[in-house]
N, C-alpha and C positions, 0 to 999 in steps of 0.2 A: 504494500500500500504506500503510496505516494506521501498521503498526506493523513495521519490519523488522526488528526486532531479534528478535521472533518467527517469523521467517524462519531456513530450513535445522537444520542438530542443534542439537538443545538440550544448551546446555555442562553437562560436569559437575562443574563445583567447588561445594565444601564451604562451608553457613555454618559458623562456630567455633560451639562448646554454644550461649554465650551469647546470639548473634544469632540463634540457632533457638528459643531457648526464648522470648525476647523475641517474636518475630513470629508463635508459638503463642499466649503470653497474648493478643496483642493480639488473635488473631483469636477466643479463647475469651470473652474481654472483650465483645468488640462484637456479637457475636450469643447470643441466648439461643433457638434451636430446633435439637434433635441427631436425628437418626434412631439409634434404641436399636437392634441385632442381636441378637438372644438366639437361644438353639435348644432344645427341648426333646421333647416324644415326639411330638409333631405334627409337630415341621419346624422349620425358622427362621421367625423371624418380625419383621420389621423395625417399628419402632411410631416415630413422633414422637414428639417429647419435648421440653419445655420444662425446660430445665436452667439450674443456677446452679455455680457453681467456687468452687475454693480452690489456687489455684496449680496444678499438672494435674490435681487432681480435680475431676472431673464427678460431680453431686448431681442426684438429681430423688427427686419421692415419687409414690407409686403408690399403688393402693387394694390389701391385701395378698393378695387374691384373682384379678387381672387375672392376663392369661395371661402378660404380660411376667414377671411376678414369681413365676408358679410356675416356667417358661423358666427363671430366675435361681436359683433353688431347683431345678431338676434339673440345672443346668451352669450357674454361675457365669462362666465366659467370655461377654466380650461384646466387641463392637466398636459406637464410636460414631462416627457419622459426621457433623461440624460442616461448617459448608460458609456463605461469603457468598453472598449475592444476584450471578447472573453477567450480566456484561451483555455479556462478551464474552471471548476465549479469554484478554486481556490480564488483564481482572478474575478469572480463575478461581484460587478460595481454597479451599483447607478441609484439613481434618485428619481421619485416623481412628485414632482412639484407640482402642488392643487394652489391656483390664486383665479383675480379675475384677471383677464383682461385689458388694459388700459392704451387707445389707440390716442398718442399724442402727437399733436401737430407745432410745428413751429411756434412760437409766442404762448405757448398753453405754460400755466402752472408745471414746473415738473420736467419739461423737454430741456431745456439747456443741461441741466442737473445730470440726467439721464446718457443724453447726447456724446457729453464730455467722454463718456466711458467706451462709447460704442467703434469700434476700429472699423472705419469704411476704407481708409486710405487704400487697403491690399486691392480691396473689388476693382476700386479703379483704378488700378495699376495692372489688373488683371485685365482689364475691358479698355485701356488705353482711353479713360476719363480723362481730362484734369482733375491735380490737385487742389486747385484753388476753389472748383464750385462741388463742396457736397450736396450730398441728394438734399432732394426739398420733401418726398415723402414722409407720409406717418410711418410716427416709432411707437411700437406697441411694446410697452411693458409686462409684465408679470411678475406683480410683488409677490414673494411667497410668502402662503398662508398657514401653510405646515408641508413638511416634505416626509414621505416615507425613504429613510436612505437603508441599501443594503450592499451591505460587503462582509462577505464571507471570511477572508483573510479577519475579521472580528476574533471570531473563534477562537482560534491562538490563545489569546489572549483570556479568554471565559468571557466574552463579550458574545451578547444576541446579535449573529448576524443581520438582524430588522432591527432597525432604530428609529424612533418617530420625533419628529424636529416640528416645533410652532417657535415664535419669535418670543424672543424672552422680553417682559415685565408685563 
């Protein structure tokens, strides 16, 4: 056996706030692809997403016509679902982040703040933009409201690989 500490019930002790919100950024940190959930008069609809953060919030921009974004304009609830690359039951990571919603525009409460964190520069480097005029699109946020985070490598440790994260006070 490879890894026995993965073997038999998985324990349930608690990380403290701190070591959960820590082991969240990192993993919000290190990958930039989310699968977005939204639902609207067709159904749920789950979309990939290249996203950027700002402490738990998850940022992406959309074109304000896709279906993701009417979805968000008919119900606001989403779940995002972050996830590393698995290479096996010991590397399985990821987080699902439940918030609403929030599609800001230029001059709103909120967008500059947000903006600041968002890395457009690559896209347009990629799409041979200039640097001088970023996008003018809404930025849709998603503060989170609690996140389910799981990682197995926990374990090890006596730590529950499922750990449930709300924003502290």
């Amino acid at each position: 056996m490879t890894n026995p500490w993965l073997a038999g019930p998985a324990p349930t002790k608690r990380l403290d706030h701190d070591r959960l919100s820590e082991r969240i950024l990192n993993l919000l940190s290190s990958q930039n692809m989310c699968v977005l959930a939204t639902s609207g008069v067709d159904g749920p609809l789950a979309t990939p997403v290249r996203y950027h953060h700002l402490d738990f919030a998850l940022m992406f921009t959309a074109a304000a016509r896709s279906p993701k974004m009417r979805n968000i304009a008919a119900d606001p609830r989403v779940s995002v679902g972050v996830f590393a690359p698995l290479v096996g039951q010991a590397s399985s990571r990821g987080a699902q982040v439940f918030g609403r919603a929030r599609v800001l525009e230029p001059g709103d409460p909120g967008h500059e703040h947000h903006w600041s964190a968002f890395r457009w520069q690559s896209d347009h480097v990629e799409r041979s933009l200039p640097l001088d005029e970023p996008p003018t699109g809404p930025l849709v946020v998603v503060e989170a409201e609690r996140i389910v985070y799981t990682e197995h490598w926990l374990r090890r440790d006596g730590y529950a690989p499922r750990q449930f994260w709300r924003p502290a006070g």
